[in-house]
C-alpha positions in Angstrom: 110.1 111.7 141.2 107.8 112.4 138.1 105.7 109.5 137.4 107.5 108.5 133.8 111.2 109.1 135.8 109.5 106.6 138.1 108.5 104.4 135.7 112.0 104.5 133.5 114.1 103.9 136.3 111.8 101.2 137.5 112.0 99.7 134.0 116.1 100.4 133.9 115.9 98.3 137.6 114.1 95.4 135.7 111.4 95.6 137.4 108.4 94.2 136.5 106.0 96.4 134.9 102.8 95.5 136.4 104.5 95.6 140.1 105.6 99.2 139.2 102.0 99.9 138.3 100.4 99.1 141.7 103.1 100.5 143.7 103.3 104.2 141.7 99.4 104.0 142.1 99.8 103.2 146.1 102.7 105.7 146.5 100.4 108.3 145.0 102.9 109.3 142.2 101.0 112.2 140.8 97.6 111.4 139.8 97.0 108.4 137.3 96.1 109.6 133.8 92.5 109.4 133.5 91.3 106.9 130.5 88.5 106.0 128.4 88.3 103.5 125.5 86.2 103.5 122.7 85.8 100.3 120.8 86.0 97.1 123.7 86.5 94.5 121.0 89.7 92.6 120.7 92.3 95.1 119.6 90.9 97.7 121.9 91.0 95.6 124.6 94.7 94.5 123.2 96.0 98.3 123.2 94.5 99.3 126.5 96.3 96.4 128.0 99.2 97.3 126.8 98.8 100.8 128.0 98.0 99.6 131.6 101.5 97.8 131.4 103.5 100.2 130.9 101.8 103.2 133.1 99.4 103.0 136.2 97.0 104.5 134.3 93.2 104.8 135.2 90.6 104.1 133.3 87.8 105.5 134.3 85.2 104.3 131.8 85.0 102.5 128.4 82.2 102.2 125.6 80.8 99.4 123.0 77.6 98.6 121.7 77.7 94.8 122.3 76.5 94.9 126.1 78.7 91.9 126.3 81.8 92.7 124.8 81.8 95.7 127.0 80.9 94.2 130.6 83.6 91.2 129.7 86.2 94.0 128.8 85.1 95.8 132.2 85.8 93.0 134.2 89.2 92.1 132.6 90.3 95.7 133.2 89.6 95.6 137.1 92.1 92.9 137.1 94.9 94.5 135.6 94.6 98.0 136.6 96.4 98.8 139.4 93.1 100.9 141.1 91.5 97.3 140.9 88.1 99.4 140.0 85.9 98.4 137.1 85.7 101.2 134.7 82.2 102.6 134.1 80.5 101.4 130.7 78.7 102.5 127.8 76.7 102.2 124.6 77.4 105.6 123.2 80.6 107.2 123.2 79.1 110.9 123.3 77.4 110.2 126.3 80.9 108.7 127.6 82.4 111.5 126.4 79.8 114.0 128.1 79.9 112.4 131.9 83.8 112.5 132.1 87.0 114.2 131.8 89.7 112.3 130.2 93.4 112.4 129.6 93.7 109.9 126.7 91.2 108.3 125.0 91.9 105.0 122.6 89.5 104.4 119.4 89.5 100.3 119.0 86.2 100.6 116.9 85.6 99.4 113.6 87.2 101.2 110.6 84.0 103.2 109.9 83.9 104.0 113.0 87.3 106.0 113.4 86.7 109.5 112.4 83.7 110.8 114.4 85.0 109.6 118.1 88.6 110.8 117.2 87.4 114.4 116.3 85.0 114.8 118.8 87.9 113.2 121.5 90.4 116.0 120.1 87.6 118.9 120.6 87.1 117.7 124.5 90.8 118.4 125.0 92.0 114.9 125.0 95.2 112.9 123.4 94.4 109.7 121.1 95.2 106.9 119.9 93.7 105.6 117.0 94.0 102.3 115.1 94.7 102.5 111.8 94.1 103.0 108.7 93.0 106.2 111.0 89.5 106.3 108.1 87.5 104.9 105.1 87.7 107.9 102.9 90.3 110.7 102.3 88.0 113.5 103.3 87.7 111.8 106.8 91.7 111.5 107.2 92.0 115.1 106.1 89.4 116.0 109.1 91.0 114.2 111.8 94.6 115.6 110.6 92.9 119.1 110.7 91.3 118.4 114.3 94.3 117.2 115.8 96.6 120.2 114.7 93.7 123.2 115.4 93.5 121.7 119.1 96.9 120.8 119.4 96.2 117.3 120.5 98.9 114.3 120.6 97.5 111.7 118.5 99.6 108.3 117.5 98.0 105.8 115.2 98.2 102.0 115.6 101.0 101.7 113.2 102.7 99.4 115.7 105.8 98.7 113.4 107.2 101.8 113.9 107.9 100.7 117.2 108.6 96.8 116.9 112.3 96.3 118.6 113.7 94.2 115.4 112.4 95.9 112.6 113.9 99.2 114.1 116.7 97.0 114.6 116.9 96.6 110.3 116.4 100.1 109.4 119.3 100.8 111.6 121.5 97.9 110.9 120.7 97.4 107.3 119.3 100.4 105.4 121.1 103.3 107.9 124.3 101.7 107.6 124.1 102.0 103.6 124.2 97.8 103.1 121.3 98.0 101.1 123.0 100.9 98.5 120.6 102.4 96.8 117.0 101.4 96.8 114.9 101.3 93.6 111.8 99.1 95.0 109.9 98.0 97.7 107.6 94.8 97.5 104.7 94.4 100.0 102.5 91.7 100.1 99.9 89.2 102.0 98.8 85.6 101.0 96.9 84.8 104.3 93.9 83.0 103.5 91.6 86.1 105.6 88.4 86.6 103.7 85.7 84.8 104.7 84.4 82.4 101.8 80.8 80.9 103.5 77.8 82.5 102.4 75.7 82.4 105.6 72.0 83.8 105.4 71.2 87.2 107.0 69.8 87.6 110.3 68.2 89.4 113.1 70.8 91.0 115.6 71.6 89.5 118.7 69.6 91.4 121.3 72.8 92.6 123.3 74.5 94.9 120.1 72.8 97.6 119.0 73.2 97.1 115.0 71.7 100.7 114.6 74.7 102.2 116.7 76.9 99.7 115.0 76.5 100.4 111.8 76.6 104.1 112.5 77.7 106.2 109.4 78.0 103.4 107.4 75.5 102.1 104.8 72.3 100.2 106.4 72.6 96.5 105.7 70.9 93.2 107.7 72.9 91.7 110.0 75.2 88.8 109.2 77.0 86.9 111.5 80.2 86.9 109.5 80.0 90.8 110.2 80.1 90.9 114.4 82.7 90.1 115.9 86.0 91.0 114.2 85.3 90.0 110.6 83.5 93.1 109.3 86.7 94.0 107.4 85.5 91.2 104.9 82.7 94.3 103.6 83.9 97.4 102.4 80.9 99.1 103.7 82.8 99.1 107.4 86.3 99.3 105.8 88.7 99.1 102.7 89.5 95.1 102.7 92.6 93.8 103.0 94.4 96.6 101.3 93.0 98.9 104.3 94.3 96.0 106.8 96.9 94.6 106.1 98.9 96.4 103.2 98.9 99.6 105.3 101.0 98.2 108.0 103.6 97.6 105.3 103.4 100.5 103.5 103.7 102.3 106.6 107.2 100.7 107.5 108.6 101.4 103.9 107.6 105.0 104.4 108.9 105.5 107.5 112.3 103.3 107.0 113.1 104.9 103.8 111.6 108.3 105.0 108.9 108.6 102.1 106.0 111.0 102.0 103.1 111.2 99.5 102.9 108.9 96.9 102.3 111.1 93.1 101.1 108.5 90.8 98.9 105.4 92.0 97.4 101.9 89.9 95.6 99.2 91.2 93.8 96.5 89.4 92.1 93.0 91.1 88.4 92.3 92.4 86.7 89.1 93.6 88.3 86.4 91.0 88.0 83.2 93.0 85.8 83.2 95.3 82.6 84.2 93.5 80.0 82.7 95.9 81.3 83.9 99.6 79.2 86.8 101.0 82.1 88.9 101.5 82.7 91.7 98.9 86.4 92.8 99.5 88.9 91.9 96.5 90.2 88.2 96.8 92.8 89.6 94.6 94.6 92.9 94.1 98.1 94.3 93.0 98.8 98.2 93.2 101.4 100.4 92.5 102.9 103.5 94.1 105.4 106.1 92.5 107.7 107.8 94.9 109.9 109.2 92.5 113.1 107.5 92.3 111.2 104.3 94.1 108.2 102.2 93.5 106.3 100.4 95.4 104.3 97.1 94.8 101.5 95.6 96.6 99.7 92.2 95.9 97.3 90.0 98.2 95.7 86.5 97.2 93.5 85.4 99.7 93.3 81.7 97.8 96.7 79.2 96.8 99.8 79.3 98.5 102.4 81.5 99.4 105.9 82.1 97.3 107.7 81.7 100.7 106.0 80.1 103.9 108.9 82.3 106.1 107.4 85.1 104.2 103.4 85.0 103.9 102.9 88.6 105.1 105.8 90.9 104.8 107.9 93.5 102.5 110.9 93.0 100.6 113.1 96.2 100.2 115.6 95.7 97.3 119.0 97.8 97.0 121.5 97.6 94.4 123.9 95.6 97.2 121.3 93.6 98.6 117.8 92.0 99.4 116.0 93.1 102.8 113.4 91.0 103.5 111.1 91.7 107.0 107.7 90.8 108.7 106.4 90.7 111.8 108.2 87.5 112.9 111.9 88.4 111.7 114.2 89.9 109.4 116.7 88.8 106.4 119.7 90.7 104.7 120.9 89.0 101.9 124.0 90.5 100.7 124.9 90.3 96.6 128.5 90.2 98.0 128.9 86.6 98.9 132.1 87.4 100.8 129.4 89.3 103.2 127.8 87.6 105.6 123.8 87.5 105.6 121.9 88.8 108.9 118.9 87.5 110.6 116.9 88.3 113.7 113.7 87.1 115.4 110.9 88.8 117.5 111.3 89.1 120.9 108.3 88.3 122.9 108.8 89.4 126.3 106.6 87.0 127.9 109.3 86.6 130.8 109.1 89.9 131.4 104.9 90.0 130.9 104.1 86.9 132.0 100.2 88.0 132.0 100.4 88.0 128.2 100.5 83.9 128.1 97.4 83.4 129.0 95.9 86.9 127.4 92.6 85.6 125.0 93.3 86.8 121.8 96.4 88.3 122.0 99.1 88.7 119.3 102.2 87.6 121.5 104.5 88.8 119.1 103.2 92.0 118.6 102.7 92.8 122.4 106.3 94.4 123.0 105.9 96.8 119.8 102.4 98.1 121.2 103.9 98.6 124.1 107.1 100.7 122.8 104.3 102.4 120.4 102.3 103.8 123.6 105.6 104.8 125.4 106.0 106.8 122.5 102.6 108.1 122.8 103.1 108.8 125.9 106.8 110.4 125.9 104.9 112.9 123.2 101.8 113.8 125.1 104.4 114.8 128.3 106.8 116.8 125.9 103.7 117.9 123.6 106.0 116.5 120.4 105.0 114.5 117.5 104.4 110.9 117.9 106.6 108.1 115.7 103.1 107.6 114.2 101.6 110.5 114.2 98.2 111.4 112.6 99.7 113.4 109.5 101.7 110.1 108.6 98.9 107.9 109.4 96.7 109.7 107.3 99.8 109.6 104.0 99.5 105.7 104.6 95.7 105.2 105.4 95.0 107.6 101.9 97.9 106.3 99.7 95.7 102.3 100.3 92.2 104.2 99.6 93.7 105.6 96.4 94.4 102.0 95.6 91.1 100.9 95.7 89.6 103.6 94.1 91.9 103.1 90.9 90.6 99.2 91.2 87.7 100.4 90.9 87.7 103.7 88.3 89.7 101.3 86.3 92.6 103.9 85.8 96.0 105.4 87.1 95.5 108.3 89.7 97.9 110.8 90.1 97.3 113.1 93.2 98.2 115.8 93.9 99.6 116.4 98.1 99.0 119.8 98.2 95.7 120.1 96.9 95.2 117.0 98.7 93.1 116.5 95.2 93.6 113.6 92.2 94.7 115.3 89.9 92.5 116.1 86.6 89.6 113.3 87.9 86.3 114.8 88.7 85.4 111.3 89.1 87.9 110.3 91.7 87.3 113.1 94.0 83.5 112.6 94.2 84.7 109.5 95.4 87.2 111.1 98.3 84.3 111.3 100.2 81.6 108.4 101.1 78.4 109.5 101.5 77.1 109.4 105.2 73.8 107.3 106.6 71.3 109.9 108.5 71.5 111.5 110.5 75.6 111.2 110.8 77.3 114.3 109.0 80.4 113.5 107.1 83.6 115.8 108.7 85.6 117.7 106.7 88.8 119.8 107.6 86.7 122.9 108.3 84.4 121.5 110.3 85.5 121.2 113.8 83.3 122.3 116.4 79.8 123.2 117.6 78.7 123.5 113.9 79.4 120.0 113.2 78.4 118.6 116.5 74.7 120.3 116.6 73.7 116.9 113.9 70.7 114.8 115.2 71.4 112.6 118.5 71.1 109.1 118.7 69.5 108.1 121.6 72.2 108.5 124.2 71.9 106.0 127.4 74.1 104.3 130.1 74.8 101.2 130.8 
């Protein structure tokens, strides 16, 4: 047998997946897939995981520029891999990239972060999978949508929802079936109190992370330790706030239940309105709005008071002229107009019967486990039939550019209309100077024509081993 029939029928059996992992790997069934992983922090480590559950992959090496986040990832991946070997580890993903052949690679790193490793993986032959939003600028989405095609590379983003069991569950029950009628708006939202509001002084680095290499492309600043780990999202030097976070997510799921494509007309207004004094500089506030022709949709996040409804504090409502769906990552409502209709409701599935590793897993989502494992099935199913991904890069890059186009009306002050073809805001000089952040020396900005040797010849970073 082929080592995904081996796996499916081992998963139609009920088997568990971590036994079917060692035994493929003893029974030699073809030769694991070779893996890297760029980024060791906690939703790399959180995909890779995943990954290892559902295939006996290997993974021969991994990358991070916190010697201590990468040697703890090392050692966590020895146990759950079904080799039991530690993969090698490194501060610089080029020289990763250089000292090994690879079948897949996952980019886990920080927003700003995203674009050079996923081009450079694509060039080296290899299939990715990229967490969103897939870049901090247009210009960088447009580049790693133009790498992936001219090297004909499989690449699925970490737009998990696509793949969670119960909101696939709603499109199909509720907006497939036609119980919604038809839809004329789509609310998204977040009221999770997630920007940081202390104003802790700067400091010198920790000696294990290499801040140099960590900041990267991104504008120099001193460290802060509100920065690294996991809350850099609270600057927009590393990413695009909670618009970039966690509106995306949502945005995505509305796209790709009511099969949307580019937005042409986008507003945004907010900023910091609360919390004046915290060092963060994303918007504590922000509402935007996206024309989709015969639909719009609304966004707003308040990091500060309370939510409208506690079931609902991160989410999207989709209204239809029969009915109200509401979903999130927890559950689904349908809330018919008809009261002769009955309403429907359905909760997340966990799977931790079935993965019982994931109970004690630091860090890890439980609830969102069983979609990223679905969402690298797909991956996977698409890189063995050479098909599109449910998330592929093209729609990853609609979603990750529709939320920068939000901010950058925030902060031109003004309604942007773009223009998909052109890939170009329409009549804005302005705004595209802006779809493009300027890159820190000696990092060279990609752009869709600039794949290969020409772009790769930039200055080297010192390149070492660990």
């Amino acid at each position: 047998m082929k080592r995904r029939d081996f796996l499916m029928a081992g998963i139609g059996a009920g088997i568990a997946l971590p036994a079917i992992s060692r035994v493929a790997y003893a029974a030699g069934v073809n030769k694991p897939r070779r893996v890297g992983l760029i980024g060791s922090g906690w939703y790399g480590k959180c995909d890779l995981l995943r990954l290892i559950q559902v295939e006996p992959v290997d993974v021969v090496a991994i990358c991070d520029v916190d010697r201590n986040m990468v040697a703890e990832a090392a050692e966590l991946i020895a146990t759950r891999q079904a080799s039991g070997k530690q993969p090698k580890t490194y501060g610089d993903y080029r020289r990763m990239l250089a000292d090994h052949a690879f079948d897949l690679m996952i980019v886990g790193t920080p927003d700003h972060w995203h674009a050079l490793p996923m081009i450079e993986s694509v060039e080296a032959g290899i299939d990715v999978y990229v967490q969103k939003p897939i870049s901090v600028d247009v210009v960088e989405g447009q580049a790693m949508l133009a790498a992936a095609r001219k090297h004909k590379r499989v690449v699925q983003v970490g737009t998990q929802r696509r793949s969670t069991p119960h909101l696939i569950q709603a499109r199909d029950r509720i907006i497939r079936e036609g119980l919604l009628g038809k839809i004329g708006l789509v609310e998204v939202f977040c009221y999770y109190h997630m920007r940081p509001t202390g104003n802790p002084a700067d400091q010198a680095p920790p000696d294990y992370l290499d801040w140099d290499m960590w900041t990267g492309p991104a504008p120099m600043r001193p460290y802060n330790p509100l920065v690294h780990p996991r809350r850099w999202r609270a600057f927009m030097e590393y990413s695009n706030g909670i618009m970039g976070d966690m509106c995306i997510h949502f945005l995505d799921t509305a796209r790709w239940m009511l099969d949307l494509g580019w937005p042409t007309e986008i507003t945004s207004t907010g900023g910091i309105l609360v919390h004046k004094d915290a060092k963060a500089n994303i918007a504590d506030t922000q509402t935007a709005a996206w024309n989709f022709g015969d639909l719009r949709m609304t966004w707003t996040h308040r990091t500060w008071g309370s939510t409208p409804d506690p079931d609902y504090p991160w989410g999207m409502i989709i209204y239809g002229e029969k009915g109200t769906l509401k979903a999130s990552v927890h559950r689904y409502d349908f809330v018919p107009r008809d009261k002769k209709q009955q309403p429907i409701h359905a909760d997340v599935k966990m799977e931790l019967d079935e993965y019982p590793e994931d109970k004690t897993e630091k860090g890890l989502e439980k609830h969102v486990a069983p979609a990223i494992r679905k969402h690298m099935r797909d991956w996977l199913d698409a890189v063995d039939h050479r098909t599109e991904p449910v998330a592929d890069i093209e729609q990853g890059h609609i979603s990750t550019a529709s939320c920068i186009l939000a901010n950058l009306s925030m902060k031109l002050g003004r309604s942007l209309t773009w223009d998909p073809v052109r890939q170009q805001v329409v009549g804005d000089a302005e705004a595209n100077r802006l779809l493009a952040r300027d890159y820190r020396a000696p990092w060279i900005h990609p752009t869709p024509g600039s794949a290969g040797p020409d772009r790769r010849s930039r200055p080297r970073r010192r390149l070492w081993k660990r």
